[in-house]
C-alpha positions in Angstrom: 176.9 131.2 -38.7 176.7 129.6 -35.1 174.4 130.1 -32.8 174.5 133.7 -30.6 171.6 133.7 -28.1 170.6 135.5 -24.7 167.9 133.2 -22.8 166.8 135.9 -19.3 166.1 134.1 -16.6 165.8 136.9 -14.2 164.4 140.0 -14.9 163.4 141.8 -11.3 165.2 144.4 -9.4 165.8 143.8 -5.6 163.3 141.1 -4.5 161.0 138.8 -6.5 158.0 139.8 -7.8 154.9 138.7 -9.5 156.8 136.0 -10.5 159.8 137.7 -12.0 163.1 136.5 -10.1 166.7 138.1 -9.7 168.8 138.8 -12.1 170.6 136.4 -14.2 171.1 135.5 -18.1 172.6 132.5 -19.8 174.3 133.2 -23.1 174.9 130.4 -25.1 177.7 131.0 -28.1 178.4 128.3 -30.2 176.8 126.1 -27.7 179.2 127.5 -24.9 177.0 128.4 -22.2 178.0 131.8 -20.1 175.8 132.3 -17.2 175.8 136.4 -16.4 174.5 137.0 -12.4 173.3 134.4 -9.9 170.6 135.9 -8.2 168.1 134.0 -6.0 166.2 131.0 -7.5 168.1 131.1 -10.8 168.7 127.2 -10.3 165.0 126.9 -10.6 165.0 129.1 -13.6 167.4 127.2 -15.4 165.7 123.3 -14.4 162.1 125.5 -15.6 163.5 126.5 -19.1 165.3 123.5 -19.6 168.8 124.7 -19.6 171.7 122.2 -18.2 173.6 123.5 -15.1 176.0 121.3 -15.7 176.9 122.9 -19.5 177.8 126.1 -17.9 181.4 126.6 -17.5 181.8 130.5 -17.1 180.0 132.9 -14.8 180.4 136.5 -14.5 179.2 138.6 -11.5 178.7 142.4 -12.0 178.7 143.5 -8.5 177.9 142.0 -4.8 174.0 143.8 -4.3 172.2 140.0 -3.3 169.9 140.1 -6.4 172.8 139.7 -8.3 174.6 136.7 -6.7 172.7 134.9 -3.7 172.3 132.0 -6.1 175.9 131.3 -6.8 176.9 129.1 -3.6 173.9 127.2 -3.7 174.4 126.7 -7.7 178.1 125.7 -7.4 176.9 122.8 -4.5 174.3 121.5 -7.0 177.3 120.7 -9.4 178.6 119.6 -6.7 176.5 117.0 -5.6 175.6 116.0 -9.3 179.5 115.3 -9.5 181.1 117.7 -11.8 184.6 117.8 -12.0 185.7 120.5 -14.5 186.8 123.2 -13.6 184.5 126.7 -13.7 185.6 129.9 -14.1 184.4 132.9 -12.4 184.7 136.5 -13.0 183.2 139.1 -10.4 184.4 141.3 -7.6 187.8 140.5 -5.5 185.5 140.3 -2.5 183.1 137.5 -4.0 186.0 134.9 -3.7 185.9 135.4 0.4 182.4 135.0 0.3 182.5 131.4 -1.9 185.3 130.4 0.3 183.4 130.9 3.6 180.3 129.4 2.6 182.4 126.5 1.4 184.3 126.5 5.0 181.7 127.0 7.3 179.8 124.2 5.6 182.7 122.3 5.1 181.7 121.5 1.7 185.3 120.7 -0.6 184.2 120.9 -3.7 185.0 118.3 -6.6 185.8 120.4 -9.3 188.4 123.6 -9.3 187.2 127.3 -9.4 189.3 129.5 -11.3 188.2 133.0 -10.1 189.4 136.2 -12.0 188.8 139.4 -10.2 187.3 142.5 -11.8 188.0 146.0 -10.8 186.4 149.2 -11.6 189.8 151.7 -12.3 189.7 150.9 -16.2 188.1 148.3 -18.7 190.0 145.3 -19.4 189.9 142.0 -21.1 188.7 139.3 -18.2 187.7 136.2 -20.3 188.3 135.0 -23.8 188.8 131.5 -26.1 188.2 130.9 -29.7 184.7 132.1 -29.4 184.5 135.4 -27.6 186.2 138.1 -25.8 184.9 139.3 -22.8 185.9 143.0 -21.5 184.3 145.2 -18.5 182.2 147.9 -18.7 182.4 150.2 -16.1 179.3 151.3 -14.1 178.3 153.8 -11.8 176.0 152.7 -8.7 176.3 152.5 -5.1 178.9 149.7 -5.0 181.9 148.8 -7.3 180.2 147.4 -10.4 181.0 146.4 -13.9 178.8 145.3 -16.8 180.2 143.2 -19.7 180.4 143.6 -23.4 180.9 139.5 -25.4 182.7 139.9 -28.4 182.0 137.5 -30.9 185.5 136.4 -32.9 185.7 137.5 -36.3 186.0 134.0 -38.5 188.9 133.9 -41.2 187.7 134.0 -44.7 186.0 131.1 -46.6 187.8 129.7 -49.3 186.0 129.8 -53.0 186.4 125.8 -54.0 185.9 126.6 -57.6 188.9 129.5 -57.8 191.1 127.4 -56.1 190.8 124.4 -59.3 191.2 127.5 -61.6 194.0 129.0 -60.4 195.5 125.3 -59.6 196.4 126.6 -56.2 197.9 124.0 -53.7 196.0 122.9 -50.2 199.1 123.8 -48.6 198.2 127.6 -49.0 193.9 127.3 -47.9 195.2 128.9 -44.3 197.4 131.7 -45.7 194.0 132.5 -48.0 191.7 132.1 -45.0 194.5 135.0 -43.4 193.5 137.3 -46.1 196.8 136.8 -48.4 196.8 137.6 -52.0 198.1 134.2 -53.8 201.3 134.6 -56.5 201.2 132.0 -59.4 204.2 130.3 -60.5 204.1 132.8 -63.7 204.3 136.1 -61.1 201.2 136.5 -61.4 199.1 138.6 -58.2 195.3 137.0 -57.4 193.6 139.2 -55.2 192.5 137.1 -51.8 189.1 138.9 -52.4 188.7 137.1 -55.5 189.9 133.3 -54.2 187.8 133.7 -50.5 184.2 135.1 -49.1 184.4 137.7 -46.3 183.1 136.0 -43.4 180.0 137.1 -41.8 180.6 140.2 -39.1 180.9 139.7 -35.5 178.0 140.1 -33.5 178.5 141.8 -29.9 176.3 141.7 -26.7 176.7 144.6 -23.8 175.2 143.9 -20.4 174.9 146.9 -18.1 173.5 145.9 -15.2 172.6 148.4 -12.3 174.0 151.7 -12.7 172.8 155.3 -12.8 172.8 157.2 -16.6 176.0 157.8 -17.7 177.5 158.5 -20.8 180.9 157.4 -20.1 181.2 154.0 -21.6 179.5 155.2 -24.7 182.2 154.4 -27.1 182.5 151.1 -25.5 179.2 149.8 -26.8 178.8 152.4 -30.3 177.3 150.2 -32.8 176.8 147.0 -31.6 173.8 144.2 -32.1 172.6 144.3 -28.6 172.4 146.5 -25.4 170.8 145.0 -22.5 170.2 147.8 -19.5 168.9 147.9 -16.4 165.6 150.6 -16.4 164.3 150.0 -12.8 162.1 153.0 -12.7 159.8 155.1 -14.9 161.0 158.4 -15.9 158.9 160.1 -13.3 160.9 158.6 -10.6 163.9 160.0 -11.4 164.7 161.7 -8.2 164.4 157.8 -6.6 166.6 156.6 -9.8 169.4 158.7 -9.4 168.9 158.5 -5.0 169.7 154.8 -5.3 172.0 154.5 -8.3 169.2 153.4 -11.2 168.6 154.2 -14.6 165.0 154.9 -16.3 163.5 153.0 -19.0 163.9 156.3 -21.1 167.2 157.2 -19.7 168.4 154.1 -21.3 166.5 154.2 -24.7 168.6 157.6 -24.9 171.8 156.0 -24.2 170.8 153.5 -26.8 170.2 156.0 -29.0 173.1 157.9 -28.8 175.4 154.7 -29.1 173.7 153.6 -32.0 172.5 150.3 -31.2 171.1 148.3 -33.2 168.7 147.0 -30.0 167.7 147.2 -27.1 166.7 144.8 -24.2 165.0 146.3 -20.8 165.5 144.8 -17.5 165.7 144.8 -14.0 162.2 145.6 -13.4 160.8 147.9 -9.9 158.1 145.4 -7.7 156.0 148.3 -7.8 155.3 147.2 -11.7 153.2 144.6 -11.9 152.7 145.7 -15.7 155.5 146.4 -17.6 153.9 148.2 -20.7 154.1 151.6 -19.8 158.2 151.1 -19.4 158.5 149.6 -22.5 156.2 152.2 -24.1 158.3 154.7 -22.3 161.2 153.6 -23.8 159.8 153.2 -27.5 159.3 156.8 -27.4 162.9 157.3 -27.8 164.1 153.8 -29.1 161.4 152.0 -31.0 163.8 149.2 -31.2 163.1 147.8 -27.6 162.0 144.8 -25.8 161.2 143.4 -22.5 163.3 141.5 -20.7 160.8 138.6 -20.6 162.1 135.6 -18.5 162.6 132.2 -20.7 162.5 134.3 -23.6 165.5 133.7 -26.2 166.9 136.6 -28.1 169.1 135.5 -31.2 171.8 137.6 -32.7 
């Protein structure tokens, strides 16, 4: 099975802080490298951790707030300038294309390689972004802006043939890809050989959610029921949940409960408040309700 891992790059809310940066997150599937926000100094993080710019050729934005994208112009010039020439494709708000395009204009800056930009809008949950690794779909949020978080599908493999059935049965190469579809084979004598018994199941698809700022809801429950990993944003302790819900956040235990209630099989804490220096007592917060967590720890890797 190929490789399925997170790598956090930035793990603060707002501004930087004792040495914790904006958010961002580089997912690398199959040695496919996503890049999920572009806030402030994520170049750095990427040249620190030893991650190639130059590999990424996706990037999803969830919503215009600066920690979230202020590194984006200044990361598309550094391909720029190191003279990349495929295209990159990026999904975020309609609104985030005007503000590339004038940075590009007033800097007059042309850049060597194409930008294919897919907007995302936050009426209903769609399908922005897939090949023969992943599909990408929205998740919608609730904060102060139009945001959207984003759930990466793994693609389910076909079936693996079974070398040795396929000499007893005498079955001809021509039909391995109608086996790897999950067809049952006929013999020349009638006979019916169960695909189950001529194939191996393949192994099943791992998913990633990233909800990035919102306030608790419930309403994209379904969305993420069940899968390997939930990362989401827990800027405050529980006691501040009169400032949470003032300014669109979630808790560290509001979001062990939605973890809960979705039945995930983890959970990953993020976007941390500068007025946590420590970040025990969040992550002991939200152990209380879903043992099953960890920090957001910058140039940490998580593997699915």
């Amino acid at each position: 099975m190929g490789v399925f891992e997170i790598t956090v790059l930035g793990s603060s809310s707002a501004t930087p802080a004792y040495n914790r940066n904006p958010s961002a997150q580089i997912i690398n599937l199959n040695e496919h490298f996503y890049l999920v926000d572009c806030g402030e100094a994520t170049q750095n993080q990427l040249n620190k951790f030893k991650i190639k710019s130059a590999k990424i050729d996706t990037i999803f934005i969830s919503h215009l707030h600066g920690d979230h994208y202020l590194g984006l112009v200044g990361l598309l010039s550094t391909l720029h300038l190191n003279g990349r020439t495929k295209e990159m494709h990026i999904i975020g708000p309609p609104e985030l294309k005007d503000i590339i395009d004038l940075q590009l204009k007033v800097s007059e800056t042309q850049l060597r390689f194409p930008i294919n930009f897919r907007a995302t809008q936050v009426d209903y949950t769609e399908v922005v972004f897939q090949n023969n690794d992943v599909i990408v779909e929205t998740i919608i949020l609730n904060h102060r802006i139009p945001t959207t978080g984003f759930i990466f599908k793994e693609v389910t493999r076909k079936r693996k043939i079974n070398t040795e059935k396929l000499s007893e049965y005498d079955i001809p190469l021509e039909y391995i890809p109608l086996l790897k579809n999950g067809i049952d084979y006929c013999d020349k004598f009638g006979r019916t050989i169960a695909n189950a018994e001529l194939t191996f199941a393949p192994k099943p698809a791992r998913t990633y959610a990233y909800c990035s700022d919102t306030i608790y809801t419930e309403h994209f429950l379904d969305q993420i029921e069940g899968i390997d990993f939930l990362y989401h944003e827990s800027t405050f302790l529980h006691e501040l949940l009169a400032r949470a819900q003032e300014t669109f956040h979630t808790t560290a235990l509001q979001a062990a409960e939605l973890a809960k209630k979705a039945n995930v099989k983890q959970l990953m804490i993020g976007h941390f408040s500068a007025r946590y220096k420590e970040l025990d007592l969040l992550l002991a917060e939200s152990q209380s309700v879903f043992p099953n967590t960890v920090l957001a720890v910058e140039g940490q890797h998580y593997s699915l």
